[in-house]
C-alpha positions in Angstrom: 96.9 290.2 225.7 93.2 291.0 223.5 94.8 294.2 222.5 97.8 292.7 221.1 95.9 290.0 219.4 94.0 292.9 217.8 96.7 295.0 217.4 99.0 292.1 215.4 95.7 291.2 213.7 94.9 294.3 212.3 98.6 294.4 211.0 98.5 291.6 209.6 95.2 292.4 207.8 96.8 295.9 206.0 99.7 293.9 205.1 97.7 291.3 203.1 95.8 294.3 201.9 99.3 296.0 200.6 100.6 292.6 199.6 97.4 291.9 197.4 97.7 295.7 195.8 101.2 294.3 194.5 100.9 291.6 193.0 98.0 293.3 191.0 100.4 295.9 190.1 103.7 293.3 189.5 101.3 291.2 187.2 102.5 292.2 183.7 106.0 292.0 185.0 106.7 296.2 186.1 105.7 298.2 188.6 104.6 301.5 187.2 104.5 304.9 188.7 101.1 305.4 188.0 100.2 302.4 189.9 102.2 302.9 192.9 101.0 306.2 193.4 97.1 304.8 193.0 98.1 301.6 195.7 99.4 304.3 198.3 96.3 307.0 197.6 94.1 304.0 198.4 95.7 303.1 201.2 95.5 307.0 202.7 91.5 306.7 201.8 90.6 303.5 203.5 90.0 304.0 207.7 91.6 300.7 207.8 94.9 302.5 208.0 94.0 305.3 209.8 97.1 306.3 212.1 99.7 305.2 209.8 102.6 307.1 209.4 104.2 308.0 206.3 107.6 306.5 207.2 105.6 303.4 208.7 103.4 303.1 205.3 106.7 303.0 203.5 108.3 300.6 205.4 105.1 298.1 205.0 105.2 298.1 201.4 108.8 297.1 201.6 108.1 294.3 203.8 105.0 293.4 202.0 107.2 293.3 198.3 110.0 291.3 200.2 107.5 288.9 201.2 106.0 288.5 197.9 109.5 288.0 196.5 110.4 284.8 199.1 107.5 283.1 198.7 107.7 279.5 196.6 104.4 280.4 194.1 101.0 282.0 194.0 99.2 279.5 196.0 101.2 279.8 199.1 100.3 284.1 198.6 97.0 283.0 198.3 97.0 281.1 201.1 98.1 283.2 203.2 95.8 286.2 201.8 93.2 284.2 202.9 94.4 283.4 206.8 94.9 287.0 207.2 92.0 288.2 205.5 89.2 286.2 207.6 85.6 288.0 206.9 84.3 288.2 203.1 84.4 292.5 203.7 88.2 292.2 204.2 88.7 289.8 201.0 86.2 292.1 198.8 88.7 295.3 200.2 91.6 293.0 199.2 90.0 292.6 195.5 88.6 295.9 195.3 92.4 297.7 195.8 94.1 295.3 193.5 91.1 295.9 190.8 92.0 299.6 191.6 95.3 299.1 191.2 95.1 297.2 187.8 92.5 299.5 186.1 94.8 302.5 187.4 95.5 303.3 183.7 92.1 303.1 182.9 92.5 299.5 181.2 93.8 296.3 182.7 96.0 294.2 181.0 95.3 290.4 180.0 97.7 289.2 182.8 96.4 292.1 185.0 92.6 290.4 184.1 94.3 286.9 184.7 95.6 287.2 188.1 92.4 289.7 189.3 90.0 286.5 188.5 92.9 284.2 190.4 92.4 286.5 193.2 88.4 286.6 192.5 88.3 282.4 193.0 90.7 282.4 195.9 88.9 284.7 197.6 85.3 283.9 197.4 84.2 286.9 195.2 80.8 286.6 193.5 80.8 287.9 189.6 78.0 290.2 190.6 80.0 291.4 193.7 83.1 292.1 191.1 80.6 293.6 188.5 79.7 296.4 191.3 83.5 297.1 192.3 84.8 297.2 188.7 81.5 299.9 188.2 82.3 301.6 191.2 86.3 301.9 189.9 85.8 302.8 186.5 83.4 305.6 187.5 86.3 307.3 189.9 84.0 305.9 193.3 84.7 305.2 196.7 84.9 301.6 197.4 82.6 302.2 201.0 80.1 301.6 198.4 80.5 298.0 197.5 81.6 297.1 200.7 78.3 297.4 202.2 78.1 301.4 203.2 75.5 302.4 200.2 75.1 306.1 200.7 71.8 305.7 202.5 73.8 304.5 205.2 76.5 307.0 205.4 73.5 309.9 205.1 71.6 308.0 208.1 75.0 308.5 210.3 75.4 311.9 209.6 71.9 312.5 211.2 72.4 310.1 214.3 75.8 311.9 214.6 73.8 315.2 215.3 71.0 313.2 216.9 73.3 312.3 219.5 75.2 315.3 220.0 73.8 316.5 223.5 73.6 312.8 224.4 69.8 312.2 223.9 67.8 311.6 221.5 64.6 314.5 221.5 61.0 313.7 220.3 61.3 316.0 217.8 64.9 314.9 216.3 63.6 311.1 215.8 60.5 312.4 214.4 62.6 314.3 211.8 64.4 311.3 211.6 62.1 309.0 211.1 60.1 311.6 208.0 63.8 311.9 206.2 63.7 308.2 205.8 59.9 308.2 204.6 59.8 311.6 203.0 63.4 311.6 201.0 63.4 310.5 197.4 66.9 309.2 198.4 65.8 306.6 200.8 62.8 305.5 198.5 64.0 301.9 198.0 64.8 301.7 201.9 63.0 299.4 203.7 61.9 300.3 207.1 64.2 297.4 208.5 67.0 298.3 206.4 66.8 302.0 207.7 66.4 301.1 211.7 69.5 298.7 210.5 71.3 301.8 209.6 70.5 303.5 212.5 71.4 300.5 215.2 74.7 300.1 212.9 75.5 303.8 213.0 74.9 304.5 216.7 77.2 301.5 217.5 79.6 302.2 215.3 79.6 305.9 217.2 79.9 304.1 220.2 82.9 301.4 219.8 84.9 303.4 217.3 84.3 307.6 218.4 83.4 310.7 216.6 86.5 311.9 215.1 87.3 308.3 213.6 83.6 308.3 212.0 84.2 311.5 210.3 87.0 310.0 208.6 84.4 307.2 207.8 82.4 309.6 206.0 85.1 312.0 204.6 86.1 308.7 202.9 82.7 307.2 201.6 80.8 310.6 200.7 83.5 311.7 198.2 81.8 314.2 196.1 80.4 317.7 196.9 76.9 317.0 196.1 76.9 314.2 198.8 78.4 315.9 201.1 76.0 318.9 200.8 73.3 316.4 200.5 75.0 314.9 203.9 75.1 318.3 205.7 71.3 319.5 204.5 70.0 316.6 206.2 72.3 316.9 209.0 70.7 320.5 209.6 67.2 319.1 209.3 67.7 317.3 212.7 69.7 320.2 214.4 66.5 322.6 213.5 64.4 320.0 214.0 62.9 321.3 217.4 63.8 324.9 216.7 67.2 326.5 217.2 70.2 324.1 217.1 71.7 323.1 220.4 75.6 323.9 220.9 76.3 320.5 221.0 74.6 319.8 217.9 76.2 322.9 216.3 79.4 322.0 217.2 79.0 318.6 215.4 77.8 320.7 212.7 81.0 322.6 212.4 83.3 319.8 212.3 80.9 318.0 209.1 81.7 321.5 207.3 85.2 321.2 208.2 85.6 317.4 207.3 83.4 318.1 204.1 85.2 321.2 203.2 82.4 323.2 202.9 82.6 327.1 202.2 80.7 329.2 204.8 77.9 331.3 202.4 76.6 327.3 201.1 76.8 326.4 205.3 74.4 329.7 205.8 71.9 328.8 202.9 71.4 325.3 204.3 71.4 326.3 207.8 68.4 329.3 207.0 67.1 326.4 204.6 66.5 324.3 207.4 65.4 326.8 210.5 62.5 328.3 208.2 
C-alpha cells in the first residue's frame, strides 16, 4: 500500500509539473515548437522523471493538456497545482519549468510575464527566489542550482561517492576531505556546518536513492565541462588520497568519466595530477 501511495504521488507530482509547463507555454494563446521542444528537454534533465518512457512522456502531456482544457478557470488549476505540489522544492521546480518554458525564445511575453507572477503568488515564490531562477534561465543553467543543490554540494557528493566506494571511510580519505573543504577557493564561503550538511545530505541521499540514480543527479546539476572536470579532479584527490586508488574507488571513477563524458588523455592528466 506505501508504495502505491508513493508511486500515484509521485505521478501526480510530474503531472502538475507538465501541466504547469503548459499553461506557461498556452499563455499568449499558441503553443510553439520552440517551446514544446524546451518543456520535453526539461523534462528528460530533471531526475524527477527518471524512468519515463518516451511513449509514456507523450501520453502524459496529452493527459496533462486535456486536463487543462476541462477545467472551469485558472483558480481551480491553481488549486490543484498546489494539492499535488506539497513541499516549496516541488512548487519552485513547478515555476522554474514554466519560467523555462516562457523565456524559451529568449524573451517572455506580457501575458507570458502575467500568468508566471500568477503562478509566482499561488505558489508561495519569494521575488528573490524568482530573481535567482530567471538568472539561472537566462544564463542557459541547470535549475539544481536554485533548488537548493549549489555546486558545492554536488562537488562534496562526487567525493563521498568515492569516499564510500570500498564501503569505509579511511583516515586518510576524510582527511582529504575535510582539507578540499578548507583548502579550495570553491568552498570559501562554506561554512563548516553547511559543508558536514553536504556531506550527511550526500551520504544519505547515496543510501535511499543508489549510485546509478545519483550520477544522473549530478550529470543533470554539473552541466558544463569545467564542472565536471572540476568534479572529477576532486574526485581523484580522495581516490589518491592514501596512495594508489582502490578498485572500488576506480571503478567509481570510471563511471564519473563516463557519466561526465570525459576523454581519456584529460582522465590521465588529472589522475597523475592527483597521485604526485
Amino acid at each position: 500500500m506505501a508504495r502505491e501511495q508513493a508511486v500515484n504521488a509521485r505521478k501526480q507530482r510530474n503531472a502538475a509539473l507538465v501541466e504547469t509547463m503548459l499553461l506557461a507555454a498556452m499563455a499568449d494563446g499558441s503553443v510553439s515548437e520552440l517551446e514544446m521542444q524546451t518543456l520535453l528537454r526539461r523534462v528528460i534533465e530533471r531526475p524527477e522523471f527518471e524512468g519515463t518512457k518516451p511513449d509514456e512522456l507523450n501520453a502524459l502531456v496529452e493527459s496533462c493538456a486535456r486536463h487543462l482544457s476541462e477545467a472551469k478557470n485558472l483558480q481551480e488549476i491553481l488549486s490543484s497545482l498546489r494539492t499535488r505540489l506539497p513541499n516549496h522544492k516541488n512548487r519552485m521546480l513547478a515555476f522554474g519549468l514554466a519560467a523555462a518554458v516562457a523565456f524559451a525564445d529568449q524573451r517572455a511575453t506580457r501575458a507570458e510575464l502575467g500568468l508566471l507572477k500568477t503562478i509566482q503568488a499561488a505558489l508561495g515564490i519569494s521575488e528573490d527566489e524568482v530573481a535567482q531562477i530567471i538568472d539561472i534561465i537566462e544564463m542557459g543553467g541547470s535549475l539544481s542550482e536554485a533548488l537548493g543543490e549549489p555546486l558545492e554540494r554536488l562537488y562534496a557528493e562526487v567525493m563521498v561517492l568515492v569516499s564510500a566506494a570500498d564501503g569505509k571511510l579511511k583516515e586518510a580519505e576524510a582527511r582529504a576531505l575535510v582539507e578540499s573543504f578548507a583548502a579550495d577557493p570553491l568552498f570559501e564561503n562554506v561554512s563548516p556546518e553547511r559543508a558536514q550538511s553536504f556531506v550527511s545530505e550526500s551520504v544519505a541521499a547515496l543510501a535511499t536513492e543508489g549510485l546509478p540514480q545519483r550520477l544522473q543527479v549530478l550529470a543533470h546539476g554539473l552541466t558544463t565541462h569545467a564542472h565536471r572536470v572540476k568534479a572529477y579532479r576532486l574526485a581523484t584527490k580522495i581516490a589518491h588520497a592514501s596512495g594508489q586508488a582502490s578498485v572500488a574507488e576506480q571503478r567509481i571513477l570510471d563511471l564519473l568519466q563516463a557519466t561526465f563524458g570525459l576523454a581519456d588523455d584529460e582522465v590521465s592528466r588529472l589522475d597523475r595530477g592527483a597521485g604526485a
